[in-house]
TIDOVO-594235 format. One record per residue (C-alpha): z, x, y; residue number from 1. Coordinates in nm, 2 decimals, padded with zeros to 4 digits. Example, Ala and Ser with C-alpha at 12.3 -4.5 7.8 and 13.67 -1.06 7.14 Angstrom:
# TIDOVO-594235
- 00.78, 01.23, -00.45, 1
- 00.71, 01.37, -00.11, 2
END
This chain:
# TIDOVO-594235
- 02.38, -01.06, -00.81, 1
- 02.70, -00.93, -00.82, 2
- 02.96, -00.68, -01.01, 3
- 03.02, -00.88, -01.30, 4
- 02.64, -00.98, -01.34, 5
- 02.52, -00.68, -01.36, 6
- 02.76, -00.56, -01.59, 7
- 02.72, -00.81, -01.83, 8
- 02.33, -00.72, -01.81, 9
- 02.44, -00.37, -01.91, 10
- 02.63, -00.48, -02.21, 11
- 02.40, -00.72, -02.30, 12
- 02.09, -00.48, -02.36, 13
- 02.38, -00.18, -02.43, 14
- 02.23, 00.03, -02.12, 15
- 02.34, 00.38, -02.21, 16
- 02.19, 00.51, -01.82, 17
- 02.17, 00.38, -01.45, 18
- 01.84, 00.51, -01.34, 19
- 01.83, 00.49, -00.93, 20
- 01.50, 00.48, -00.78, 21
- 01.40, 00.61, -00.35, 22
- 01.13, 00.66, -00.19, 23
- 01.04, 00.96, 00.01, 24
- 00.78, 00.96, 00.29, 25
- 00.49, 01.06, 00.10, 26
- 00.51, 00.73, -00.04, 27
- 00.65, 00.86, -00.39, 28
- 00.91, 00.76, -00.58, 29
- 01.16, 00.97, -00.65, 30
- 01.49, 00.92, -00.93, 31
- 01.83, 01.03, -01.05, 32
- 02.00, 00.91, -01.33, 33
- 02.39, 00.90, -01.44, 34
- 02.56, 00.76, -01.75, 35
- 02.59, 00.37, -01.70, 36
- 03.02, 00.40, -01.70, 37
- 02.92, 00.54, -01.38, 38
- 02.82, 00.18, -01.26, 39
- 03.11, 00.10, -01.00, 40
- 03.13, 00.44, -00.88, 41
- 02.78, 00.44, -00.79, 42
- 02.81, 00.09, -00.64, 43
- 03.06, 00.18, -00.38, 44
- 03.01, 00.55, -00.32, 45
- 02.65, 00.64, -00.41, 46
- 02.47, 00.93, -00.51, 47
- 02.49, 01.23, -00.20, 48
- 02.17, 01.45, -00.30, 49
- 01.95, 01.72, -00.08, 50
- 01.75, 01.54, 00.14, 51
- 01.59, 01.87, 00.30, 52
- 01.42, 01.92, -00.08, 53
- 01.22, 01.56, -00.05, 54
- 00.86, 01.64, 00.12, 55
- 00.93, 01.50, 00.50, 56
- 01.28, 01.41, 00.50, 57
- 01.44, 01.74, 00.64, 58
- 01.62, 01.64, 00.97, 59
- 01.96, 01.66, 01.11, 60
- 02.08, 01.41, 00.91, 61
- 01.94, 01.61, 00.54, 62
- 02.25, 01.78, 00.51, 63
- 02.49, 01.41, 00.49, 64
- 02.22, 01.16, 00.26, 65
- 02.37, 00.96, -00.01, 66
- 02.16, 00.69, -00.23, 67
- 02.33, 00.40, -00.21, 68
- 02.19, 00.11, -00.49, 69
- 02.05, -00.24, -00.38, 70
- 02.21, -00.44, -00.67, 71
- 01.95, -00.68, -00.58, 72
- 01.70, -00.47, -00.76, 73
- 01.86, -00.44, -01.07, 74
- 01.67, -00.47, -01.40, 75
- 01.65, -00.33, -01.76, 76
- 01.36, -00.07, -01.70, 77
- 01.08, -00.19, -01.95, 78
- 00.94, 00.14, -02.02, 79
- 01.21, 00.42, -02.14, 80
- 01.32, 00.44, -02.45, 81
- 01.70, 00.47, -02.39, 82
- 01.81, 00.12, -02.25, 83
- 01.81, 00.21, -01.85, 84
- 01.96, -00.05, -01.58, 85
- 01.71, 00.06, -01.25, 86
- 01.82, 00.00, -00.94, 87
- 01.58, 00.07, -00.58, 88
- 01.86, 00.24, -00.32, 89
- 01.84, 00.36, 00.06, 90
- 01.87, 00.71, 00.15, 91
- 02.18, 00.62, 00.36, 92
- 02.40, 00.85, 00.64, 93
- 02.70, 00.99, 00.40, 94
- 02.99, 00.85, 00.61, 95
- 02.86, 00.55, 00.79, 96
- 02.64, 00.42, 00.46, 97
- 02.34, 00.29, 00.73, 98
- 02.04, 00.40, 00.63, 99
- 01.89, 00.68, 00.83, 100
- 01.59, 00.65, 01.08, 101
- 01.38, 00.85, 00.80, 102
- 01.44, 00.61, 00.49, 103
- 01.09, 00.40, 00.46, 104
- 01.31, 00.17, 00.34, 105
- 01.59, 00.12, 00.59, 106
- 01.24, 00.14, 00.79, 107
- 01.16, -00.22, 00.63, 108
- 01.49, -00.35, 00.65, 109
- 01.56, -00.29, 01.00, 110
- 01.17, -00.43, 01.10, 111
- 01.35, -00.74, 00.96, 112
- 01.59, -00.75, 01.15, 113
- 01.36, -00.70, 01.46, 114
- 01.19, -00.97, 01.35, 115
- 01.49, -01.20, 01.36, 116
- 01.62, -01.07, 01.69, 117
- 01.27, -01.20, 01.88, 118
- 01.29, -01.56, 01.81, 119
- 00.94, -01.60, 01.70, 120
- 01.03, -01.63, 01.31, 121
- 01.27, -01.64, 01.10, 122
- 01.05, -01.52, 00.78, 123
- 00.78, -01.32, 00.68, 124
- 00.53, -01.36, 00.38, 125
- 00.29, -01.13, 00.24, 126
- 00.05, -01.06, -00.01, 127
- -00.08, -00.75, -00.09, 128
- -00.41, -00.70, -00.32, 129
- -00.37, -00.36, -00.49, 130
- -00.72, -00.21, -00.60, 131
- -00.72, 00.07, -00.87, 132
- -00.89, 00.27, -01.12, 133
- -00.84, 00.34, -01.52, 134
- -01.02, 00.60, -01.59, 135
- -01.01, 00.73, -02.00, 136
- -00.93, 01.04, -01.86, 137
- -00.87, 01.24, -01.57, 138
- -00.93, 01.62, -01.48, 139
- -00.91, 01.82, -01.16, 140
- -00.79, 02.17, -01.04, 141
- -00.83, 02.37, -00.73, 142
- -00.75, 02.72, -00.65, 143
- -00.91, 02.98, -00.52, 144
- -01.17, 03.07, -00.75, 145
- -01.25, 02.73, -00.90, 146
- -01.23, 02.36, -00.78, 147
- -01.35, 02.04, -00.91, 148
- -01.25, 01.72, -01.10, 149
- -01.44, 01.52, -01.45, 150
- -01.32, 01.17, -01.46, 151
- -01.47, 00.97, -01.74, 152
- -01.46, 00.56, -01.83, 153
- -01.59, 00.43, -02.11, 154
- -01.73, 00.11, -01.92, 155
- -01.96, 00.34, -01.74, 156
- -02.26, 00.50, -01.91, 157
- -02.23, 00.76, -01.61, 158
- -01.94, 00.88, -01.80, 159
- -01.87, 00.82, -02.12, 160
- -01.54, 01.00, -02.31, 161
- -01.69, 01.25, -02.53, 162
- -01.57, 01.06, -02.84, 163
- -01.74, 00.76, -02.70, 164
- -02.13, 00.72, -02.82, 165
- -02.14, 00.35, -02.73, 166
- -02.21, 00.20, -03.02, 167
- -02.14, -00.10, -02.94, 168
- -02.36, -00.11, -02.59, 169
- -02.07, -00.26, -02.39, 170
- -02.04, 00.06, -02.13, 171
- -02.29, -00.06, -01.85, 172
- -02.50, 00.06, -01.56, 173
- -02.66, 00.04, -01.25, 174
- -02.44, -00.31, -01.21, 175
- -02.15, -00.47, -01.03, 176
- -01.85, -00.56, -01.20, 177
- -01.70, -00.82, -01.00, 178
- -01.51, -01.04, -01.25, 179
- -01.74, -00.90, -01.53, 180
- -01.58, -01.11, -01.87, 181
- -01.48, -00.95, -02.19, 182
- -01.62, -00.78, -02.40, 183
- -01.76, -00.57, -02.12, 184
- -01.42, -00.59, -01.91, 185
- -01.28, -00.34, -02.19, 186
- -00.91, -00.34, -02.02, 187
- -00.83, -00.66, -01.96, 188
- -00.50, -00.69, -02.24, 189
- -00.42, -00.36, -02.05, 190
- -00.45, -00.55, -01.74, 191
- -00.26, -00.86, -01.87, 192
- 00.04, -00.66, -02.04, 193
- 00.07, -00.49, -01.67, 194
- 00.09, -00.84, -01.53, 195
- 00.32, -01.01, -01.79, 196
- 00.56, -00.70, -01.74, 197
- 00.58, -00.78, -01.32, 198
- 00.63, -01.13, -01.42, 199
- 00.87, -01.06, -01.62, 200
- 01.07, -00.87, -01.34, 201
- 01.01, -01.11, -01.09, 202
- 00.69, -01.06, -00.93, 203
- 00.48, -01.35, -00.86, 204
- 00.13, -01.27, -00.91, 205
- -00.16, -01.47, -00.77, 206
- -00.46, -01.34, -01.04, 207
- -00.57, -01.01, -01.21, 208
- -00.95, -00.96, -01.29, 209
- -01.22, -00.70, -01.29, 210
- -01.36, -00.51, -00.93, 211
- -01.68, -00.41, -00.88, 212
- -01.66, -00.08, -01.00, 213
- -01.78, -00.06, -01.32, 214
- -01.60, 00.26, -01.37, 215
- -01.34, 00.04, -01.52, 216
- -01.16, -00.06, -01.14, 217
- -00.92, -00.31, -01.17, 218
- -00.75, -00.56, -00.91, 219
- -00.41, -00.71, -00.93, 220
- -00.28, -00.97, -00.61, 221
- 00.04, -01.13, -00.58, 222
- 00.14, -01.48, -00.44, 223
- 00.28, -01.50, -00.12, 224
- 00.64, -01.28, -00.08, 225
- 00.92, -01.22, 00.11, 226
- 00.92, -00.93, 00.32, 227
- 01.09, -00.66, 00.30, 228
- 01.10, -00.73, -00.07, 229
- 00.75, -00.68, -00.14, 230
- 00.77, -00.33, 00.00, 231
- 01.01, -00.26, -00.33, 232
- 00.76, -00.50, -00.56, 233
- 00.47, -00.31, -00.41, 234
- 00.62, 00.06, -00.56, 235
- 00.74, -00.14, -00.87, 236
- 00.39, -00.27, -00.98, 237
- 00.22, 00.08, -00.88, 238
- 00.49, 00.23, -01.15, 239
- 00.40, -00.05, -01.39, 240
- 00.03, 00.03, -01.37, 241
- 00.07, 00.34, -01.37, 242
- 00.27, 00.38, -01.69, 243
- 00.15, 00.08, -01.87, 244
- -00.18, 00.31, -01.85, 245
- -00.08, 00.61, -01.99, 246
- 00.08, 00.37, -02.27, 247
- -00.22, 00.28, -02.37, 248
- -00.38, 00.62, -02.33, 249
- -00.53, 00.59, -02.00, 250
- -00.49, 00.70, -01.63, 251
- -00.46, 00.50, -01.34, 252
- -00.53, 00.63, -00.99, 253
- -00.45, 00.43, -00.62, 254
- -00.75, 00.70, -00.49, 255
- -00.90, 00.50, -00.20, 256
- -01.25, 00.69, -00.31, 257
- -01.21, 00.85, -00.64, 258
- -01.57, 00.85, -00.73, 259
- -01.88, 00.92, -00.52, 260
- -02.10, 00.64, -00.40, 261
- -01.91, 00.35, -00.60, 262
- -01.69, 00.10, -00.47, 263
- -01.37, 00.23, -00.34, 264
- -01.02, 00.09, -00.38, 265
- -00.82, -00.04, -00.09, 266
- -00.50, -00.20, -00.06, 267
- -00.53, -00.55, 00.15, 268
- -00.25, -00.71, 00.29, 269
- -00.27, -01.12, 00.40, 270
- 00.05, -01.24, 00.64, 271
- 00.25, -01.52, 00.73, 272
- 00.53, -01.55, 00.94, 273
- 00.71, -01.88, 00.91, 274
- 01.04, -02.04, 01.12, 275
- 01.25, -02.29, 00.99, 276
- 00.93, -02.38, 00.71, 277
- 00.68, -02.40, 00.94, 278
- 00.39, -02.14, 00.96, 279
- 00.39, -02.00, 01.34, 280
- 00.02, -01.91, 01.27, 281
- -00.10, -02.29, 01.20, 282
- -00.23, -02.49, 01.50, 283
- -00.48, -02.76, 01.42, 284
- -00.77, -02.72, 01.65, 285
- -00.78, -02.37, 01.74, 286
- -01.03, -02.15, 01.62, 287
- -01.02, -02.15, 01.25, 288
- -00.69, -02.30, 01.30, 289
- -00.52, -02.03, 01.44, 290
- -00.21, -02.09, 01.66, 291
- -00.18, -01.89, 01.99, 292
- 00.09, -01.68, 01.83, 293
- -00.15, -01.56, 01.58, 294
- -00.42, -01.48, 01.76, 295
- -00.17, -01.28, 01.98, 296
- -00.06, -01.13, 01.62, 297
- -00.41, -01.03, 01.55, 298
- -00.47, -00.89, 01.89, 299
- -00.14, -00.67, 01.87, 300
- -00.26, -00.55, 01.54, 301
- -00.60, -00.49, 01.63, 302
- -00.52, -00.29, 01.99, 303
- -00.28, -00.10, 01.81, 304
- -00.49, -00.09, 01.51, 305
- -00.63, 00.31, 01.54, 306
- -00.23, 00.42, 01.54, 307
- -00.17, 00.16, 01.26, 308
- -00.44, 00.33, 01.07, 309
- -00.22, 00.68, 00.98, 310
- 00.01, 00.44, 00.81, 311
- -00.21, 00.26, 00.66, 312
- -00.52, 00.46, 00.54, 313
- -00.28, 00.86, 00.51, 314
- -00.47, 01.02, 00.27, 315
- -00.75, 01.25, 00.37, 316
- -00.99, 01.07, 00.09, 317
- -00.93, 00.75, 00.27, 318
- -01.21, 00.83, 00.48, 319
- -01.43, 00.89, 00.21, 320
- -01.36, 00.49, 00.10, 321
- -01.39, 00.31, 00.48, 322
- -01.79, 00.35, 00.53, 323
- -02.06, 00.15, 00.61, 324
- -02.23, -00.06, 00.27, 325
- -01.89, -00.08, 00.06, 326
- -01.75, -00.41, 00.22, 327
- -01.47, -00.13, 00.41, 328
- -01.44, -00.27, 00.75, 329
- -01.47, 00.04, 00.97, 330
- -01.42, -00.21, 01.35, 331
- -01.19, -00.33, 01.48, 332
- -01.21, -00.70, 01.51, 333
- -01.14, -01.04, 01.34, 334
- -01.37, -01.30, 01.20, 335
- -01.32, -01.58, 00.98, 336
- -01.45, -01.55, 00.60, 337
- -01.60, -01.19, 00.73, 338
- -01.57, -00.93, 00.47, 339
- -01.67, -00.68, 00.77, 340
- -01.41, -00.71, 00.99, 341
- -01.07, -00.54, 00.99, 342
- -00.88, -00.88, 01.01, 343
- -01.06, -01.17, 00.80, 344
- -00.95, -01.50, 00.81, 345
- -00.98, -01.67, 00.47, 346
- -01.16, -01.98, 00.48, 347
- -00.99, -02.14, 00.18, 348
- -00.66, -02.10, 00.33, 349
- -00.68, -02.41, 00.54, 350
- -00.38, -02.59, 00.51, 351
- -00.06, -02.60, 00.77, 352
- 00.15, -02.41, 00.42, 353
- -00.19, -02.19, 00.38, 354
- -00.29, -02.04, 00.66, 355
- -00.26, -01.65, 00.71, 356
- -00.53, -01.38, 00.77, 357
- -00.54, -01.06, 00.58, 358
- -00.58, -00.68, 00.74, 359
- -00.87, -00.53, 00.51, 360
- -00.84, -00.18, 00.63, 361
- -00.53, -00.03, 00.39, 362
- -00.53, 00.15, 00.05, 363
- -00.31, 00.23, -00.24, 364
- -00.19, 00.60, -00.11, 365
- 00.02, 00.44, 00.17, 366
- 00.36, 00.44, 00.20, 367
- 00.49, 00.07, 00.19, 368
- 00.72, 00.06, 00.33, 369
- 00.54, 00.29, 00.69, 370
- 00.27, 00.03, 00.63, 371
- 00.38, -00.33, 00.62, 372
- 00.65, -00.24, 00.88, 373
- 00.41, -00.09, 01.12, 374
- 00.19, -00.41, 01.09, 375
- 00.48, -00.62, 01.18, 376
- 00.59, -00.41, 01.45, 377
- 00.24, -00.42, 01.58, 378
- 00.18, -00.78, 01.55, 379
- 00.50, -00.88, 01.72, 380
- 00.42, -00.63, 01.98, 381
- 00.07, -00.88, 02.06, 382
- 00.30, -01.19, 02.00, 383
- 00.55, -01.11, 02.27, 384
- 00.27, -00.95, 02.54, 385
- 00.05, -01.22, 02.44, 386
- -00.25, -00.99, 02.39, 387
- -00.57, -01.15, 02.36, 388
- -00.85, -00.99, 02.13, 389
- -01.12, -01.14, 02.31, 390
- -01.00, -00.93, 02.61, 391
- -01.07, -00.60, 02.43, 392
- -01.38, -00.71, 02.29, 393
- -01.19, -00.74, 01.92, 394
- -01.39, -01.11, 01.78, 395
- -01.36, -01.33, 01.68, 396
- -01.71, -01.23, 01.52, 397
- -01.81, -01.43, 01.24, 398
- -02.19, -01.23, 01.14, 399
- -02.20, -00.95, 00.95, 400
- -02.14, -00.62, 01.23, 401
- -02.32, -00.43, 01.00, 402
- -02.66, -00.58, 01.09, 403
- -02.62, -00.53, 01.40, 404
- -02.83, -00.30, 01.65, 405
- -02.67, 00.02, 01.70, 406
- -02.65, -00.04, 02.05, 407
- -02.39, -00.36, 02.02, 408
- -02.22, -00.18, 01.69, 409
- -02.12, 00.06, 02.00, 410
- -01.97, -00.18, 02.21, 411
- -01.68, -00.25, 01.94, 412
- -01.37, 00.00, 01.88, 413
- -01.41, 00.21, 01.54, 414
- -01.14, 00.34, 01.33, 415
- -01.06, 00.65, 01.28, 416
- -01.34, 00.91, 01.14, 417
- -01.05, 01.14, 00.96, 418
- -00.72, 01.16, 00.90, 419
- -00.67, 01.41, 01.20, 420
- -00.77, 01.13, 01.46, 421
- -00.57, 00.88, 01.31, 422
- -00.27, 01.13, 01.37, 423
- -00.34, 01.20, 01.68, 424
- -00.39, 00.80, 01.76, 425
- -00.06, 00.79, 01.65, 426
- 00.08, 01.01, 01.85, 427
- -00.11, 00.88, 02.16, 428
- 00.03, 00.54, 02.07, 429
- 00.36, 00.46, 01.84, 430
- 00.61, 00.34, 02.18, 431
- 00.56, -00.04, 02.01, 432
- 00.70, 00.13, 01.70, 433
- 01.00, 00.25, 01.85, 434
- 01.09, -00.11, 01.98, 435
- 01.45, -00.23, 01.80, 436
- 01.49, 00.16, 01.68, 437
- 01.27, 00.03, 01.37, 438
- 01.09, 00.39, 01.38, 439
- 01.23, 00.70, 01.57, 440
- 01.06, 00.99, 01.74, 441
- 01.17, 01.19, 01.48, 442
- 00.99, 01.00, 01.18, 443
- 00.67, 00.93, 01.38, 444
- 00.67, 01.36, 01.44, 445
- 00.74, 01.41, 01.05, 446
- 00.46, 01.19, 00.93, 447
- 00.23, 01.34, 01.21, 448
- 00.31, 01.69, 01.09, 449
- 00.31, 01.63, 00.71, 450
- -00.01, 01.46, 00.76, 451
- -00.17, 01.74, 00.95, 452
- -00.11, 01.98, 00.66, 453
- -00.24, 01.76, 00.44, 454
- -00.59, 01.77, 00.60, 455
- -00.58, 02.13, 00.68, 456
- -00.52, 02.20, 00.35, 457
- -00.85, 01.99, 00.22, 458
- -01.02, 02.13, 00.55, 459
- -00.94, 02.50, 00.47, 460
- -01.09, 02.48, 00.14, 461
- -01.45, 02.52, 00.02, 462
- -01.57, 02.21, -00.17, 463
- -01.80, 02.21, -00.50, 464
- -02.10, 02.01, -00.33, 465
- -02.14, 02.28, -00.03, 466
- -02.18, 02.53, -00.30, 467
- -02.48, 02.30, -00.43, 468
- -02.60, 02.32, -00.07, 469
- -02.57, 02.65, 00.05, 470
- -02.42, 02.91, -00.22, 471
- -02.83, 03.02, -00.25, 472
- -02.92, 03.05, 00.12, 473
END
């Protein structure tokens, strides 16, 4: 796309305002707009803005940040009222326009151009599964005299809107919703109209159907895609959702654990890499198929995979979601068709175009960008060391770990318990991140310490069960 393209897209849909979209390091995105006559101003000089104001990003560099737009990403935003041309940017270095070593994405763009400077592909292909909640509506407060949160769904009989008497019996309970049909799937046009809107912006996706929550959670997955791309689709369809739902008067939330004993959202990602349009992770023979270079993928993933974890799991309440008896693999090791492990190899992708695995451990509340990166750089990291799980006792395991005796469960490397010990696996063990200058120092300290306040902040704070436990002791 060029120029002239995207100015005859403006005059076509008479875009009154360029809206330009970034992400911060909390994973949010953040916008500015300016009057679309703007557009060629924009295009060469970018937007400068206050870097030291975005939650993470103060540094050296805070004080010289301009936007600059990725007229790739252009597209009529489907959602305002006033015809809006959106654009993604980088948070770029004012003088040099590179993006700076803070950016999440200039973080994905240069872990592509790691990729390409090893030799061992040329491409990378993903799919991510996001895993979500609608809830009819949504409550919470905390300070320091109150705290608590009321969520309620009208699929669940648990909690019922209070203009909601069921009537019509279709709120269930005591049941799993996996792929539960309509009528009971009460969202699925809500569902659909999410997906027709990602198709319509270019987003491939792979299926959409009901979780196993019945408290109305949702799952959306997309075919396979290019990365770093699909870090941008990945914050696009989390927008989507998000505002298609309060659209149609609901709320969606990414919560890895938003409700107490009930299936838990995560985010799963399946990867490919691929060199001149061949799959370096096919090798008929193998176990389950696996090449050597993918196996040494997995190991790289899985002996970095406690680090890995503050990028992919950064929330406090992903904890709450990665427990025992909720399919939320909580080892570290690799199995094929095994819904316990950390990496499963899908049996159905069997073919030499097919064949990937797919990291189980992630959620919604990471940062994209921080996460798929990180994989990558981990990966590679096994690739060129030629790190063998087996060595580390990581799999392959093919039985369920969870039956297991206690006394072999042992023998196998957990996950993080908290988010505290995932930071400070991190900062035991980021040097593979640092490889081709993909992360800094500098980033790795920021996400450590921004991290670290928030779980102080949840630790410091009394919660509403321990009053149910010890307020009449």
């Amino acid at each position: 796309m060029d120029l002239q393209q995207i100015q005859q897209m403006i005059d076509e849909n008479e875009v009154k305002a360029i809206d330009l979209k970034y992400c911060g390091m909390d994973g949010k995105w953040y916008h500015i707009t300016c009057p679309a006559r703007r557009l060629a101003n924009v295009l060469v000089r970018g937007i400068p803005f206050d870097g030291s104001s975005i939650p993470g990003m103060r540094s050296v560099e805070s004080g010289d940040m301009v936007l600059m737009p990725d007229i790739e990403t252009a597209h009529i935003d489907p959602f305002y009222d006033t015809p809006t041309l959106r654009m993604i940017c980088s948070i770029c270095d004012a003088e040099s326009r590179i993006g700076v070593k803070k950016d999440p994405r200039s973080v994905a763009l240069r872990a592509h151009e790691y990729l390409l400077s090893t030799g061992i592909a040329d491409s990378s292909t993903w799919i991510p599964e996001l895993e979500y909640h609608l809830f009819d509506t949504a409550q919470f407060n905390s300070d320091p005299f109150s705290a608590g949160y009321n969520f309620s769904s009208s699929e669940s009989k648990d909690a019922l809107p209070d203009d909601n008497e069921d009537l019509d019996a279709l709120s269930l309970q005591g049941v799993k919703g996996y792929h539960m049909d309509t009528p009971f799937d009460q969202y699925y046009e809500v569902r659909q109209e999410m997906v027709d809107t990602m198709e319509e912006l270019g987003i491939n996706i792979r299926y959409h159907h009901h979780e196993v929550g019945i408290s109305s959670q949702q799952e959306i997955e997309t075919e396979l895609l290019e990365f770093p791309k699909i870090c941008d689709d990945v914050m696009v369809m989390k927008d989507i959702i998000r505002r298609t739902a309060l659209e149609n008067g609901l709320s969606a939330s990414f919560m890895p654990k938003p409700v107490y004993n009930h299936a838990g959202n995560g985010m799963h990602f399946h990867i490919m890499l691929h060199k001149k349009g061949k799959n370096v992770f096919y090798k008929k023979g193998g176990y389950a198929d696996l090449s050597k270079e993918a196996i040494w993928f997995i190991g790289g993933i899985l002996k970095h995979g406690r680090a890995l974890i503050a990028f992919t799991n950064p929330s406090t309440n992903s904890y709450k979601r990665l427990l025992p008896g909720f399919e939320a693999p909580v080892k570290l090791f690799y199995g094929l068709a095994n819904r316990s492990a950390a990496i499963r190899i899908p049996r159905y992708a069997n073919t030499p175009e097919s064949k990937r695995f797919e990291f189980r451990t992630g959620d919604g509340t990471c940062n994209p960008y921080f996460a798929m990166s990180a994989m990558l750089m981990a990966g590679l990291d096994g690739i060129k060391n030629k790190i063998d799980p087996a060595k580390y006792n990581f799999g392959p395991f093919d039985d369920n770990v969870f039956n297991w005796s206690e006394e072999k469960k042992a023998t196998l490397l957990s996950i993080p318990a908290n988010l505290a010990e995932a930071m400070q696996a991190l900062e035991e063990d980021h040097d593979f991140l640092l490889q081709g200058g993909v992360f800094n120092q500098e980033l790795i300290d920021s996400h450590i310490a921004l991290k670290m306040k928030e779980y102080e902040a949840v630790n410091a704070r009394p919660h509403p069960h321990e009053m149910m436990l010890y307020y009449n002791l």
